[in-house]
C-alpha positions as CSV (number, residue, x, y, z in Angstrom):
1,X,0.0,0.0,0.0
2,X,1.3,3.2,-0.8
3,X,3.2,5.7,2.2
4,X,3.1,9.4,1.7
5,X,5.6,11.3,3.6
6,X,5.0,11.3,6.8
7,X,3.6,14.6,8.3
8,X,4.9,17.4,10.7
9,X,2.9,18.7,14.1
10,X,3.6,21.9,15.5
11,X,1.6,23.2,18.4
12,X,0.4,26.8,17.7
13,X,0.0,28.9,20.6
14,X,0.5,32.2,19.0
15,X,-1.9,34.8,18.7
16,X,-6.4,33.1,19.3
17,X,-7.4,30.3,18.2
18,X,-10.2,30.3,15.3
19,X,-12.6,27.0,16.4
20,X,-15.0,25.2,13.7
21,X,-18.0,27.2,13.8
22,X,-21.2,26.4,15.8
23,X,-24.0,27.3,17.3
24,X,-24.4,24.9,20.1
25,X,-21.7,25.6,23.1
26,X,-19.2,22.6,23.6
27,X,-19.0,20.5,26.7
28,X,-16.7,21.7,29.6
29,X,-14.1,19.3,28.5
30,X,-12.0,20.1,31.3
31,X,-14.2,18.9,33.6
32,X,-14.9,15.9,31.9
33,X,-10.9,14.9,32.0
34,X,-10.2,16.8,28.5
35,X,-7.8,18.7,26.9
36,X,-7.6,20.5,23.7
37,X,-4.7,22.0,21.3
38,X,-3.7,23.2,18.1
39,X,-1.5,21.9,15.5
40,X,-0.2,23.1,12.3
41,X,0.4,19.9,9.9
42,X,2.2,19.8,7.4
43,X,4.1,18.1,4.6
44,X,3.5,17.0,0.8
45,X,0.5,15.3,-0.3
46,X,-0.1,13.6,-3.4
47,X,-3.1,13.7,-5.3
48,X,-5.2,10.9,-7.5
49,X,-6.3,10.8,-10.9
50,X,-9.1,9.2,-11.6
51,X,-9.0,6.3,-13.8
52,X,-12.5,4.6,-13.4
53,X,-15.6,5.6,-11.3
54,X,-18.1,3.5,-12.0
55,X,-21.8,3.4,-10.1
56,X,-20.5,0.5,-7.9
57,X,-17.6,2.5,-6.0
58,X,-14.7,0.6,-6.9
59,X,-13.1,3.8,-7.9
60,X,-9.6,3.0,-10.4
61,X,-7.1,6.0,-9.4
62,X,-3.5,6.6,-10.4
63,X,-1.1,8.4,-8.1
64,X,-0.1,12.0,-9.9
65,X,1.5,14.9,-8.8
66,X,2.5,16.5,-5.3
67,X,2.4,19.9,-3.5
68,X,3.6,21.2,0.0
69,X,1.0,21.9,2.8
70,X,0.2,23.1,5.9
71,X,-3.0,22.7,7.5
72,X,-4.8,22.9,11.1
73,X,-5.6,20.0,13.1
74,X,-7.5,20.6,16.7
75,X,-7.4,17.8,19.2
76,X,-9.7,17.2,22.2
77,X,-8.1,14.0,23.8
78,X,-8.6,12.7,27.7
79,X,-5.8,11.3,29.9
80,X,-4.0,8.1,29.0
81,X,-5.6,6.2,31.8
82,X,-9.2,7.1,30.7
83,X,-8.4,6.4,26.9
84,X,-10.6,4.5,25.1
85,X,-7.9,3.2,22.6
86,X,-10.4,4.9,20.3
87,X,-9.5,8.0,17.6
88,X,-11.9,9.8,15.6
89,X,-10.6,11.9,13.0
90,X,-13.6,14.4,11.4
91,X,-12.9,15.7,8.1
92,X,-14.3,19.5,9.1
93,X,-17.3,20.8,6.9
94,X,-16.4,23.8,5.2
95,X,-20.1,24.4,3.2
96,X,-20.3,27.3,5.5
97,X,-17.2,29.1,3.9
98,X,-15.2,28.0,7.1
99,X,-14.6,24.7,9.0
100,X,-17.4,23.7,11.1
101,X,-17.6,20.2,13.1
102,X,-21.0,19.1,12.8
103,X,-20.3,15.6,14.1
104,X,-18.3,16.8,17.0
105,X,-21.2,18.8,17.6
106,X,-23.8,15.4,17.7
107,X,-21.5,13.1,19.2
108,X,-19.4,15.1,22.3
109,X,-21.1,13.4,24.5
110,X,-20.9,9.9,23.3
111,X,-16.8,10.5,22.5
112,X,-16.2,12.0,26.3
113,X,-18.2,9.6,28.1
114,X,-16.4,6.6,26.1
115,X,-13.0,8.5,26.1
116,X,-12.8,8.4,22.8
117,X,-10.2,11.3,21.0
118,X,-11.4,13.1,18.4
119,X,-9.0,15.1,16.1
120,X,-10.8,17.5,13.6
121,X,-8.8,18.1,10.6
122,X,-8.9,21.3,8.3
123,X,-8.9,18.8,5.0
124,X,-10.3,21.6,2.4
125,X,-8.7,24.6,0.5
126,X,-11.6,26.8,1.6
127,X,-11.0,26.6,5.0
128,X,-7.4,27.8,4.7
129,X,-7.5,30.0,1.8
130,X,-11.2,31.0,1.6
131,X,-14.2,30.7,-0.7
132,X,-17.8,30.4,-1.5
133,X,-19.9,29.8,1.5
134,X,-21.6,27.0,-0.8
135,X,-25.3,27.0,1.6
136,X,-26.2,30.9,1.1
137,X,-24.5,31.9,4.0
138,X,-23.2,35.2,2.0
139,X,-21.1,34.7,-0.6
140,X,-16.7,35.0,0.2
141,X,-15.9,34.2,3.4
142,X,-12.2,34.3,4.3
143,X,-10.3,31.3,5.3
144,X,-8.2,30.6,8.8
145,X,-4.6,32.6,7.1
146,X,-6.1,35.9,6.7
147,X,-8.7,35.5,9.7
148,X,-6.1,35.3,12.0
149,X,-2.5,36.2,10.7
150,X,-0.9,36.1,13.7
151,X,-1.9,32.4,14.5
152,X,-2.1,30.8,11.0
153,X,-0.4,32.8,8.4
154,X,1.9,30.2,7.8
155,X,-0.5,27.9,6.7
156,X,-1.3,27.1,3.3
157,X,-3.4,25.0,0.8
158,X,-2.6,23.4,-2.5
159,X,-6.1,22.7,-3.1
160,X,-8.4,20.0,-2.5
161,X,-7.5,17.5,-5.0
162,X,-4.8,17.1,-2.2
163,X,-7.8,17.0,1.1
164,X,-7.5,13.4,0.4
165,X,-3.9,12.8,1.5
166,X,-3.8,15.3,4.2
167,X,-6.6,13.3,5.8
168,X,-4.7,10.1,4.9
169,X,-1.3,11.7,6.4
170,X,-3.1,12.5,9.8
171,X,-5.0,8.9,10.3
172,X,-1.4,7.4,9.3
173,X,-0.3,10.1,12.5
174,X,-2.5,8.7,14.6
175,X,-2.3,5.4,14.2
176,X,1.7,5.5,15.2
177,X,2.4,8.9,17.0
178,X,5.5,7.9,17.5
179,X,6.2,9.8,20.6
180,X,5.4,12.8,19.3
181,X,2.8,15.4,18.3
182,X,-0.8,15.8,20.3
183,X,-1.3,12.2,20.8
184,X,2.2,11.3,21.8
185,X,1.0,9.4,25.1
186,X,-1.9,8.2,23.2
187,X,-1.9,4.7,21.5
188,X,-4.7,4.3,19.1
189,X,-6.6,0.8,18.6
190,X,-8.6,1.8,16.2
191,X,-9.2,4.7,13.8
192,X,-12.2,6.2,12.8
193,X,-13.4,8.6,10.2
194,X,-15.9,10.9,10.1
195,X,-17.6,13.0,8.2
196,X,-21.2,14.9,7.2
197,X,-22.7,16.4,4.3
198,X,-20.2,18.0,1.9
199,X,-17.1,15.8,4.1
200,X,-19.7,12.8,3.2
201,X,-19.1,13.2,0.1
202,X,-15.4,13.8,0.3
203,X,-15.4,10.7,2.1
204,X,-17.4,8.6,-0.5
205,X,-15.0,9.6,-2.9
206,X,-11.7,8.1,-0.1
207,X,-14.0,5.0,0.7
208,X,-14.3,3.8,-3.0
209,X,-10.9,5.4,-4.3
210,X,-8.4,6.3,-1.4
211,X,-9.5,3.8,1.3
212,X,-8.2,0.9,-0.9
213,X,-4.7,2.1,-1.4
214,X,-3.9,3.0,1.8
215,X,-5.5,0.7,4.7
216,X,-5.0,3.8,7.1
217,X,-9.1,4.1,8.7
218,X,-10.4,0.8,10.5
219,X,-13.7,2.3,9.7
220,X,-15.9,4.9,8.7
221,X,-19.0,6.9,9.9
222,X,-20.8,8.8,6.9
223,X,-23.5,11.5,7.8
224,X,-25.7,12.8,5.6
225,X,-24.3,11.7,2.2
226,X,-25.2,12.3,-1.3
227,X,-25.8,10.3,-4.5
228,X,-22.2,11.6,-5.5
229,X,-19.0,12.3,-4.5
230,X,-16.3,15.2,-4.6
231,X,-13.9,14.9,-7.3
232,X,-10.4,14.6,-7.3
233,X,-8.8,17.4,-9.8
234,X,-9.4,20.3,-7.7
235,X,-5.6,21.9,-7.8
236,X,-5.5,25.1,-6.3
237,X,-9.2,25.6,-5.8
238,X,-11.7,24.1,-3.5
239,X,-14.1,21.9,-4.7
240,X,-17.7,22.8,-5.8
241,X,-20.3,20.9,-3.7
242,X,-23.0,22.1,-6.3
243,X,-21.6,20.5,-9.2
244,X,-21.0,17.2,-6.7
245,X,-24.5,16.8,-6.3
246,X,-25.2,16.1,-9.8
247,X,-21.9,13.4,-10.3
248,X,-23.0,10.2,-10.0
249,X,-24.5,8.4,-8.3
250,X,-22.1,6.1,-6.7
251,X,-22.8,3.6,-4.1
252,X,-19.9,2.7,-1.4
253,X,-18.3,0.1,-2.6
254,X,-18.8,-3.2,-1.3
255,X,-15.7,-4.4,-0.9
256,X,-14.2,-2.0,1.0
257,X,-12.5,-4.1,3.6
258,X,-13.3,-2.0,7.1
259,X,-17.2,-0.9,8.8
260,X,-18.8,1.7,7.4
261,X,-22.0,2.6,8.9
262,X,-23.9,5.4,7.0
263,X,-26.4,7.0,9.1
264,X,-29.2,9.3,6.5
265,X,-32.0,11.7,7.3
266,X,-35.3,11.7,5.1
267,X,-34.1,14.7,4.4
268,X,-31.3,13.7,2.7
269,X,-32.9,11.2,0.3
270,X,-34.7,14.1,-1.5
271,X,-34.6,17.7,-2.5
272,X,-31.0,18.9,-2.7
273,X,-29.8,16.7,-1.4
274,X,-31.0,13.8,-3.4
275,X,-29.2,10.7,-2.1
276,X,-31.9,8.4,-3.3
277,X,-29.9,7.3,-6.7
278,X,-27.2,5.8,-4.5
279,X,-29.2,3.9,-1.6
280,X,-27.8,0.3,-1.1
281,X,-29.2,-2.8,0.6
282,X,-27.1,-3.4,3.7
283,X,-23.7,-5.7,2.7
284,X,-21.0,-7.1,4.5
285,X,-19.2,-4.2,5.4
286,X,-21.9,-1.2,5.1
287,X,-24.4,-0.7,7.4
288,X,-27.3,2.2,6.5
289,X,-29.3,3.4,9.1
290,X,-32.5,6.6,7.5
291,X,-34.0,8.5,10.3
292,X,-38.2,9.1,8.9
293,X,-39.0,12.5,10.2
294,X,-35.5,13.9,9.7
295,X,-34.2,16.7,8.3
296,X,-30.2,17.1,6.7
297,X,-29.9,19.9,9.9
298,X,-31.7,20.5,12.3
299,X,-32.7,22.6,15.7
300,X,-30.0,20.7,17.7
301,X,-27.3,21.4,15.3
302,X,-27.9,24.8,14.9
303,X,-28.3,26.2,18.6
304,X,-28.2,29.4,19.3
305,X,-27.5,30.1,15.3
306,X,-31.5,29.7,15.0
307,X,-32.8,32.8,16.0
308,X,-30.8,34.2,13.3
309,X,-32.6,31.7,10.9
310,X,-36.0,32.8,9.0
311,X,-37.6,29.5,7.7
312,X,-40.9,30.4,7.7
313,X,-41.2,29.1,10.9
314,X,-39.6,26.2,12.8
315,X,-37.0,24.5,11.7
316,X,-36.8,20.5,12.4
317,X,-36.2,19.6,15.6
318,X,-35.7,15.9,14.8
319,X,-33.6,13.8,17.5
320,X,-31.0,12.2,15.1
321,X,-28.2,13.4,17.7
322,X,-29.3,10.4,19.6
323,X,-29.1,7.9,16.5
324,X,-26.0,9.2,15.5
325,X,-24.6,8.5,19.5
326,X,-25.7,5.0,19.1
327,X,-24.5,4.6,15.4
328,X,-20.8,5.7,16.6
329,X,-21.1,2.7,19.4
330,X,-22.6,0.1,17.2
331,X,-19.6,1.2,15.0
332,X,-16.7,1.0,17.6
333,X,-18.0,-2.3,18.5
334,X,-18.8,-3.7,15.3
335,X,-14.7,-2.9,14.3
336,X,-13.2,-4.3,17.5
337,X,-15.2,-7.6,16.5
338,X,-18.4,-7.2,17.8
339,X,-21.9,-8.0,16.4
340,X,-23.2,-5.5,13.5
341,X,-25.3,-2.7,13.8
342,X,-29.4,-3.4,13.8
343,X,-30.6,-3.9,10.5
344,X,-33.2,-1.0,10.0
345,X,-36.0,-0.6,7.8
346,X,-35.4,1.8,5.2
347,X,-37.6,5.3,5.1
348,X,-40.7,4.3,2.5
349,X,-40.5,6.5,-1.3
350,X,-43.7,6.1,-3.9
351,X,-42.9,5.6,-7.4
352,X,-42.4,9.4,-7.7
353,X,-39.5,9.2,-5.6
354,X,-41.3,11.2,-2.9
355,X,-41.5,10.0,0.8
356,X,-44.9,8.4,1.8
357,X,-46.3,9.9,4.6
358,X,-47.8,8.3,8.0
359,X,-51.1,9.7,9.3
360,X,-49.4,12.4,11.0
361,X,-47.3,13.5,7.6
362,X,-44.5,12.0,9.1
363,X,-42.2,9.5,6.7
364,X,-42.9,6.1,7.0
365,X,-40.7,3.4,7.6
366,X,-36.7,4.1,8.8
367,X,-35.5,4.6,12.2
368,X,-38.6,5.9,14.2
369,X,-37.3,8.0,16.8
370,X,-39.8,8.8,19.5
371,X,-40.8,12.3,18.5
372,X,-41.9,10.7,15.2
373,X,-42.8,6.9,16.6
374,X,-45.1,9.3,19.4
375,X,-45.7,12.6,17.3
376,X,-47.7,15.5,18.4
377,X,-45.8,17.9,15.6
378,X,-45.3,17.0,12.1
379,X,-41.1,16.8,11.1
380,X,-40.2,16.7,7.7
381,X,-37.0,17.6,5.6
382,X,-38.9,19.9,3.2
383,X,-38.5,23.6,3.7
384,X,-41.1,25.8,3.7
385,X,-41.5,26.8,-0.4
386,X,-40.7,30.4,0.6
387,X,-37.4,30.2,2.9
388,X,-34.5,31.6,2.0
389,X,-31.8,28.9,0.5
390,X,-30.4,28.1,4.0
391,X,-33.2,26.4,4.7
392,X,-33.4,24.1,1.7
393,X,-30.8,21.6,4.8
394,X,-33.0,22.4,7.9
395,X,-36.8,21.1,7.0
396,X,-39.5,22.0,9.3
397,X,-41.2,21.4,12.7
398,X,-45.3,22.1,11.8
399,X,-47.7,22.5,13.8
400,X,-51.0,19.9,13.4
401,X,-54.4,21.1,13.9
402,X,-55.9,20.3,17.5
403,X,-58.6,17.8,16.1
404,X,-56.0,15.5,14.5
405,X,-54.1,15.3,17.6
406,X,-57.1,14.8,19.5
407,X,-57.8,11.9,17.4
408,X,-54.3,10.5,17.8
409,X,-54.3,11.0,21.6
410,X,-57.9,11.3,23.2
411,X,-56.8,10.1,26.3
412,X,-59.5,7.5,26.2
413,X,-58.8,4.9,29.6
414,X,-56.0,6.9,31.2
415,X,-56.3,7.1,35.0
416,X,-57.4,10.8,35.4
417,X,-55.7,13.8,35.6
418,X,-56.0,17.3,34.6
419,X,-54.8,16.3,31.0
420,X,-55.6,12.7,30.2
421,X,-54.1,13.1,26.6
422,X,-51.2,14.5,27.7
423,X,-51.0,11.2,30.2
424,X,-52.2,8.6,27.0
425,X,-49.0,10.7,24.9
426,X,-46.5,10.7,27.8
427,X,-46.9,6.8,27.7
428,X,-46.8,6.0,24.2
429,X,-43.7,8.6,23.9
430,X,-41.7,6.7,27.0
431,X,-42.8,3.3,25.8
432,X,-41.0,4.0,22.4
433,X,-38.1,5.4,23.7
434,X,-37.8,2.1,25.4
435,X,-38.4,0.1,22.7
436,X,-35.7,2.1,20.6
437,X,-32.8,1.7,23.1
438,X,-34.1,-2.3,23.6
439,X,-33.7,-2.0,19.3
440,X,-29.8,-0.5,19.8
441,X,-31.3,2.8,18.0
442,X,-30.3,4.5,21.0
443,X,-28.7,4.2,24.3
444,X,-29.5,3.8,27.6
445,X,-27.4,6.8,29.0
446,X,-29.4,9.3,26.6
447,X,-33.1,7.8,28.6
448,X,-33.6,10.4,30.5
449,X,-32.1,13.4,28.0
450,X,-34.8,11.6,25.3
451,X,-37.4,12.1,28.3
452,X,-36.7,15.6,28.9
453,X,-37.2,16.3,25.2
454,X,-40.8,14.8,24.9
455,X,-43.7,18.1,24.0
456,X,-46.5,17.7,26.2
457,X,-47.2,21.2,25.4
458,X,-48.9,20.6,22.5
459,X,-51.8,18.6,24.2
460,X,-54.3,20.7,26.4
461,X,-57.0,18.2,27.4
């Protein structure tokens, strides 16, 4: 298999730190045994040509040229005596115009409880050198160099047809520190990479193409993929996500030797989107997991970032954080030879491609969390026809009329109470939630948090 040079760390601790961007505040690591740093990495990465990329996934790529880098790489790592033995390296999303860590953002929990490390990696030329914010966020943004001179103006990009071997470079890091760097005391067992949305994609195209020449990843967790895949000639430019949407499709390919568990939201098997081209049966090695109800972002993602957000309304406030927490598990079990992920049901699509809809307009079939499996709202991945183009990823939380949830929960043989439909709902809502983590769709730690996030509200009689 081929080795690429291997790569330099340098702490930074000049000048303040740019993070991924967020909206939700991150967990007091410190108090949870954590640490975090900054690294510049760098080195020379090689990039592919493509020779075949057929609808299967088993990519055929040629080794071309090279170019120096130097990228950012943020660690958030416990103490050696509460490691996990478990790495996950997230390929940052940069559809914003600058790195963001969605997955970080859904799992922190799940990795600090385990004692996983996580080390986010700034794979992509826009978050560097700048770009197009590619999901109407407002046009150039500015990349990490010229945000903050003082702390990264000596890093630099060659473009993203090179993302590919960075990311290889740093898994290759962690997997054999070597004494050195921001896991020196750390000694990996297994290596994990993540990714959502636009790094989905980038990671489609490494599963099918990358993966097989360099054996670095013991497995992969994609979020949110589409039918295609980013390409692999982008030399000093970043790649265009719009144009990525249309290549394809192209399934993962089934030989790919290491887990991958693909979790999707309904959201993401229509619309923009539009992974539906490229949905696979379940093989040896992938696992797919589509949450009904569920938008490509959501409420919990973006945080405090939603009062900012016009959608026409609500945004979806699906609870895919907890599916993805479970799907991480299932994963780090199912690599350290474990049993494999629950098989679930995929979401249910009519013959025009569209998602058909339960009695409460909710998607039918998939993962049934319990806001959906229980609903007194209506979630769905479709934006409201007049949003603005942000909200083409976020969906929608609507409102039903009072007599239809009347209907669904009259409250017909409850014991009493001042609101015997809110009791009849309660019980159907805690019942699923159980069912779910008996299922492995989610996990018993999250009970009560999955509790706390029922909506009684809704139901006044």
């Amino acid at each position: 298999m081929h080795q690429s040079p291997r790569a330099t760390f340098v702490e930074l601790t000049q000048g303040k730190p740019f993070p991924p961007m967020s909206g939700r505040a991150a967990p007091d690591l410190a108090a949870a045994g954590f640490s975090e740093s900054e690294w510049a990495v760098s080195g020379e990465a090689v990039s592919y040509d493509p020779v075949a990329t057929p609808g299967d996934g088993r990519f055929e790529l040629t080794e071309a040229d090279s170019a120096p880098f130097a990228t950012r790489v943020l660690v958030r790592r416990p103490e050696p005596d509460s490691f996990s033995g478990v790495v996950l390296v997230e390929w940052l999303n940069v559809s914003g115009g600058q790195d963001a860590a969605p997955d970080y953002t859904y799992l922190a929990d799940e990795i600090l409880r385990a004692g996983h490390a996580w080390v986010g990696v700034s794979a992509q030329f826009v978050a560097v050198e700048g770009g197009d914010a590619a999901v109407g966020l407002g046009g150039q943004t500015q990349g990490l160099r010229a945000q903050r001179p003082e702390r990264y103006g000596e890093l630099h990009h060659p473009g993203d047809a090179y993302a590919y071997d960075i990311v290889t470079q740093v898994g290759r890091y962690v997997r054999d520190t070597e004494g050195a760097g921001p896991l020196a005391d750390l000694r990996a067992r297994t290596v994990i990479a993540v990714g959502e949305s636009q790094s989905a994609f980038a990671l489609t195209s490494y599963v099918n193409g990358v993966h097989p020449r360099v054996g670095v990843f013991d497995a992969f967790l994609l979020h949110s993929r589409g039918a295609g895949y980013l390409p692999f000639d982008d030399r000093g430019r970043g790649s265009d996500i719009v144009a990525a949407l249309g290549r394809g499709p192209a399934a993962l390919r089934e030989d790919v030797g290491a887990p991958v568990v693909v979790v999707q939201a309904e959201g993401d098997l229509i619309g923009r989107i539009a992974s539906l081209p490229a949905r696979q049966p379940d093989s040896e090695y992938v696992v797919t997991w589509e949450i009904a109800g569920q938008a490509h972002a959501d409420l919990y993602q973006l945080g405090e970032f939603a009062q900012f957000v016009d959608c026409h309304g609500p945004v979806n406030s699906g609870q895919q954080v907890f599916v993805l927490r479970a799907a991480l598990r299932h994963l780090v079990s199912w690599v350290a030879g474990g049993a494999r992920p629950p098989a679930a049901l995929p979401v249910e699509i009519d013959d025009d491609d569209g998602v058909i809809a339960d009695d409460m307009g909710n998607g039918r079939g998939g993962v049934r969390t319990p806001v959906v499996e229980a609903p007194v709202e209506h979630l769905t991945g479709v934006p409201h026809p007049e949003a603005q183009p942000l909200c083409m990823l976020l969906g929608r939380t609507v409102e039903l009329p009072e007599q239809v949830l009347r209907d669904r929960w009259p409250g017909e043989g409850q014991s009493g109470g001042e609101h015997p439909g809110r009791e009849q709902y309660l019980v159907a809502y805690r019942e699923a939630t159980d069912r779910l983590i008996a299922e492995g769709f989610l996990l018993p730690e999250d009970r009560e948090e999955i509790l706390a996030d029922a909506r009684p509200e809704r139901i006044t009689w």
